[in-house]
N, C-alpha and C positions, 0 to 999 in steps of 0.2 A: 504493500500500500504506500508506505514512506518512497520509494524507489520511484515509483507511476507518480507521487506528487512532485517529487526533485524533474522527473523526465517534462513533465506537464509546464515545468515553471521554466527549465531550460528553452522547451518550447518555444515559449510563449516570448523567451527573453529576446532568441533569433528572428522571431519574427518584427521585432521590432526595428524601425530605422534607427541606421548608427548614434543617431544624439538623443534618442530616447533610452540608446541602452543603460547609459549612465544611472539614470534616473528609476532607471527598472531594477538596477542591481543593488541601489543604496534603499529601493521600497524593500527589496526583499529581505534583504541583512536586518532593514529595521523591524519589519514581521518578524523573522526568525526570532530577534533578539529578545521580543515582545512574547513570544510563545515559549522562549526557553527559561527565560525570565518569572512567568507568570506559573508557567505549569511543570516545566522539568527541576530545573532547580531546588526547590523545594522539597520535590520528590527525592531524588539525588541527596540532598543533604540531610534529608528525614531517617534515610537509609542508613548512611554514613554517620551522621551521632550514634545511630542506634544499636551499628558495629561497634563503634570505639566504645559505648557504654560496655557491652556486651564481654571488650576485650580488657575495659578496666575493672569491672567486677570478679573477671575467672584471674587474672594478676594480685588483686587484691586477695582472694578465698587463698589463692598459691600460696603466697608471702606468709597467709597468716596460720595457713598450716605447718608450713615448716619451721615456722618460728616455736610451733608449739610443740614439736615434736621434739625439735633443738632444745627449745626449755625441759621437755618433759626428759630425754634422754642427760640431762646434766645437770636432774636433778639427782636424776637414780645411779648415774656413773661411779661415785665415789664406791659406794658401796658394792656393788660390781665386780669392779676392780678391785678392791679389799679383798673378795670373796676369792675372784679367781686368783688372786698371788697366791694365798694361802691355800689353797688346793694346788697349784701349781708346785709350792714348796713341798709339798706333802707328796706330790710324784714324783718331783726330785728324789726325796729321800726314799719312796719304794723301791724306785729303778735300784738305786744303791744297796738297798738292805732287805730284796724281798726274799733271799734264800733262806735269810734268819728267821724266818715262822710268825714273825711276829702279830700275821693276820690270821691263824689257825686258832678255830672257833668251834671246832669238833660239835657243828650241830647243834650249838648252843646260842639263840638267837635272843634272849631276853635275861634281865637278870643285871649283878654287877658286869659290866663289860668292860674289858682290860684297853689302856689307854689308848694305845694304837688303832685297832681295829673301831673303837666309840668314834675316836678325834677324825679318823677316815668317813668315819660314813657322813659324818659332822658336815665335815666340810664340801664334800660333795653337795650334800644337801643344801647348805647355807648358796651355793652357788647354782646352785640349777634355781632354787629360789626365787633369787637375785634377778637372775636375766629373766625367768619367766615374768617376774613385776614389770619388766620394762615392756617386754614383749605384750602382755599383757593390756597394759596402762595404754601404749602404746598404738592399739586395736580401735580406738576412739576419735584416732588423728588419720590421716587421708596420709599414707607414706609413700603414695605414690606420687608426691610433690617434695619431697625429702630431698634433699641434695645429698651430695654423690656420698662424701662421710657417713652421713647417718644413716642413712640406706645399705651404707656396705656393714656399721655395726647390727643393724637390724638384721642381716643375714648370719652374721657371725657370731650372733646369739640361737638362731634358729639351728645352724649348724652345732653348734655347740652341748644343743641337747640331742641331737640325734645321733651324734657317733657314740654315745652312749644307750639309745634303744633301738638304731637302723638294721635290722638282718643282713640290708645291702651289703654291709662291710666285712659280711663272710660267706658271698657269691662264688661259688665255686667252689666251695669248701661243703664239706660234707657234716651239715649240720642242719639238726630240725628247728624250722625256726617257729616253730607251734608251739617249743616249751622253751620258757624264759629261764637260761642255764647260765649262759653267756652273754648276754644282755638283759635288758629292763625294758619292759609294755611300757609305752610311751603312757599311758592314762597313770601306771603304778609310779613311775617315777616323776610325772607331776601331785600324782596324790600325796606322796610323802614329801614332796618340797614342797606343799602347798600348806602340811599341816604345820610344819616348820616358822611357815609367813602368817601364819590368820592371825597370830598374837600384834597387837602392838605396845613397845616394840617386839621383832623378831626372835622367836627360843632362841633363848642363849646357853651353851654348851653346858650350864649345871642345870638346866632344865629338859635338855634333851637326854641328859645322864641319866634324870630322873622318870623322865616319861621308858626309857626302854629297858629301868630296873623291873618297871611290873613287864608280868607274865602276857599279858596281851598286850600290844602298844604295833602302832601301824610303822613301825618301819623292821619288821621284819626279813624285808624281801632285799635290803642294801645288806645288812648281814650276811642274809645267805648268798648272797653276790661276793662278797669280802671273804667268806669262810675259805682258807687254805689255797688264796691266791697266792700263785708265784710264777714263773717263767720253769720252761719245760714241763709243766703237766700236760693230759694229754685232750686238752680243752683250748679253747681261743682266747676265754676273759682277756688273758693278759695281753694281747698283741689288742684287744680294744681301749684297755687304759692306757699302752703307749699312744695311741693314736689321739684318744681324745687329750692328754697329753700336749699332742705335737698342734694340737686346735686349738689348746687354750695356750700354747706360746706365741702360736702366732696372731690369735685376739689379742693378748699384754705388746706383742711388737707393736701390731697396728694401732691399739688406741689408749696400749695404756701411760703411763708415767715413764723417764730414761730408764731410770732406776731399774724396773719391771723388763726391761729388755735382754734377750739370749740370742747370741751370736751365732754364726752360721755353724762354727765348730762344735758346740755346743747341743743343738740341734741335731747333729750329722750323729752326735750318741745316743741320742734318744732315738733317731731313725734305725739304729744297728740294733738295737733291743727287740723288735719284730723277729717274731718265726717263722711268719709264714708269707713269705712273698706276696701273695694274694691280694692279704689284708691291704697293703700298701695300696697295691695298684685300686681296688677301692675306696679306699679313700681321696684317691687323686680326684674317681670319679662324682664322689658326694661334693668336694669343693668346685668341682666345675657343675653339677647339677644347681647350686644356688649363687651360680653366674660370680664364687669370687675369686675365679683363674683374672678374671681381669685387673683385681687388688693388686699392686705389685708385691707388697707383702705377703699375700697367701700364694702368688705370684711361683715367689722365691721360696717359700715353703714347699711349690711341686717341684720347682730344678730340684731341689735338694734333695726330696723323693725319688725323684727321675734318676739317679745317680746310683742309688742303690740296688 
């Protein structure tokens, strides 16, 4: 239609004598100007605010989600990080001293329990806790506006509990992953760091003493997880503790304190502690399954995997 009125006006303009054309070109320019003026413009610019509103309200919801999640994640950090050092300390010293028996529980899951094996499960606990408050907390804020840091912690919290109840990480290994021997049911192992947090503040170790002196008490199932751990039995636990281990070093590399940081050499012994090849190479695959092969610090944690 627009095309048949331009042809129509061109027309109209040829057929005019040369010193009317003038006059016919400056009628038209003033029509157009008059009609774009009056009726498109408007239109046009009705559109266009109503984009820009559009793109500064989804800027704004952006901003002010990741601001909350940034608040929310630095509120719970300190504590976090407290938790995993101190579990991380305590793998240190297993790797070093698990021949010495010091976790043999002979079947005995309740009751006084000897320091080692109570302060193990503690800590674990105290840490799986931790990160699920944040994880948790965290489920109320839009993270998919998160910037790149807190997005890569929020995975490495999620990882952080699964190489402790994934079957994955012993693919190809001849184990039933129906009965919980060698790892922990994800529902069990947040039931007992949940019961751990409901207090405020959180049981603190002469209260967790206390709850698993009596005869019934819900953390039975870390026990029997802890009972007569050590390297070369003819079970996997322990190539799952090096592992989840070599996760929470490289969570303290990546966000924790200088202090809190283990060096490549250092690292490369905790990798030699693995029995079963297997294990490793799954684990490469859980860190690249939640996209943090692209961290450069979990990055560096697969070279140094890759090597062995």
């Amino acid at each position: 239609m627009t095309g048949m009125m331009v042809m129509g006006v061109l027309d109209w303009l040829g057929d005019l004598p040369p010193a009317g054309v003038a006059a016919g070109v400056s009628l038209v320019v003033t029509l157009l100007t008059l009609i774009v003026s009056t009726f498109i413009a408007p239109r046009v610019k009705f559109a266009y605010d109503e984009k820009l509103e559009v793109r500064r309200v989804e800027l704004a919801y952006k901003s002010e989600q990741a601001k909350a999640l940034k608040d929310h994640l630095a509120r719970h950090r300190g504590r976090f990080l407290e938790a995993a050092d101190d579990l991380s300390h305590r793998l240190w010293n297993y790797e070093q001293n698990q021949a010495r028996g010091w976790l043999k529980l002979t079947n005995r899951y309740a009751g006084q329990m000897a320091y080692y094996p109570l302060t193990f499960a503690y800590r674990l606990l105290a840490y799986q806790a931790a990160g699920r408050r944040m994880e948790r907390e965290a489920f109320y804020v839009d993270a998919t506006v998160a910037a790149d840091e807190d997005f890569a912690f929020l995975k490495s919290l999620k990882l952080g509990r699964q190489v402790w109840t994934s079957t994955v990480l012993f693919k190809e290994l001849d184990y039933d992953v129906a009965i919980a021997r060698d790892h922990f049911f994800a529902d069990r192992l947040a039931s007992m760091a949940e019961q751990l947090d409901t207090a405020e503040p959180a049981m603190r170790i002469k209260e967790f003493e206390s709850a698993v002196a009596e005869e019934e008490h819900p953390f039975i199932d870390i026990f029997r997880f802890f009972d007569g751990l050590c390297a070369g039995e003819d079970r996997f636990r322990h190539d799952r503790v090096v592992c989840a281990h070599l996760i929470l070093i490289a969570t303290l590399n990546r966000f924790g304190y200088d202090f809190q940081c283990t060096p490549d050499d250092r690292i490369l012994e905790v990798v030699a502690n693995i029995e079963n090849p297997e294990v490793l190479a799954n684990l490469k695959g859980m860190i690249e399954q939640v996209r943090l092969d692209r961290d450069p610090v979990f990055a560096q944690l697969l070279s140094l995997i890759s090597t062995e």
